[in-house]
C-alpha positions in Angstrom: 223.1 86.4 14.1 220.6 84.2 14.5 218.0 83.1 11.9 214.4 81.9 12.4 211.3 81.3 10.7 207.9 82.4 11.9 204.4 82.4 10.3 201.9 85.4 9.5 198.8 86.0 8.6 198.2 87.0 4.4 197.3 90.6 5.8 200.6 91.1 8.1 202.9 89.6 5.1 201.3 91.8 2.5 201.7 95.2 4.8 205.5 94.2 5.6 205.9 93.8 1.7 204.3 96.9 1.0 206.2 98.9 3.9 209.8 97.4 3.6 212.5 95.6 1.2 214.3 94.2 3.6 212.1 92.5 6.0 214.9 91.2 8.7 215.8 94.8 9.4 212.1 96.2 9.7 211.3 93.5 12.1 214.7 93.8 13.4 213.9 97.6 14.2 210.5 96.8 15.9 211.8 94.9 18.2 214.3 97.3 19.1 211.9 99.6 20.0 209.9 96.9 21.7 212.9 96.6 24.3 213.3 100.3 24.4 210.3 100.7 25.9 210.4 97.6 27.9 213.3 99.1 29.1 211.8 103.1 29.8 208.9 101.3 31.6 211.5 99.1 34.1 213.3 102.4 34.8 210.3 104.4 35.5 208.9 102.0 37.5 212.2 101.3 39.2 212.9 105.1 40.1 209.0 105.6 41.4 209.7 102.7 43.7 213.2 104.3 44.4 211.3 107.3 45.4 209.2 106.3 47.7 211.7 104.1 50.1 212.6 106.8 53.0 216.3 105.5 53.5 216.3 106.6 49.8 215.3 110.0 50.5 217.3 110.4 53.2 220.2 109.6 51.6 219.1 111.7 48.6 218.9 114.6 50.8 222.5 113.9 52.6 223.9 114.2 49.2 222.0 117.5 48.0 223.1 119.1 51.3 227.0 119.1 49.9 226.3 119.0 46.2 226.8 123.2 46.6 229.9 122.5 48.8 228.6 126.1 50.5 229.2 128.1 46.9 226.7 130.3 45.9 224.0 129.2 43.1 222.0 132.5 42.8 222.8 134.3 39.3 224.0 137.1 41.3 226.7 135.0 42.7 227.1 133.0 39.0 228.0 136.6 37.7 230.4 137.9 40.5 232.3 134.2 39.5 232.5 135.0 35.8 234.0 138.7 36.3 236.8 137.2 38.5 
């Protein structure tokens, strides 16, 4: 683990103190959720590009085609399965 020392303002240092014991972890845990949503925003940006490139969709739609492999989804047919 890596240790480091960084400056803050009266006002920052006194809210840590008053939110936390253990500063390394609170700050710790921010950032963790820092790069969580770093990482939600990549993704979502990643799959709205994703969606919008057509040899995407078409291979999207290739693979939905066979996903059923030609069995049938409807709850009648989800019922008749379940009585066999």
């Amino acid at each position: 683990m890596g240790k480091i020392s960084i400056n803050l303002d009266d006002s920052s240092l006194k809210f840590l103190d008053e939110v936390t014991d253990n500063r390394s972890s609170y700050i710790n845990n921010l950032i963790q959720q820092e790069k969580r949503k770093a990482f939600e925003a990549k993704l979502e940006a990643d799959y709205r590009e994703q969606s919008s490139d057509p040899d995407w969709q078409a291979e999207v739609e290739l693979w939905d085609s066979t996903a059923a492999d030609g069995l049938d989804d409807s709850v009648e047919g989800m019922i008749r399965l379940e009585k066999n």
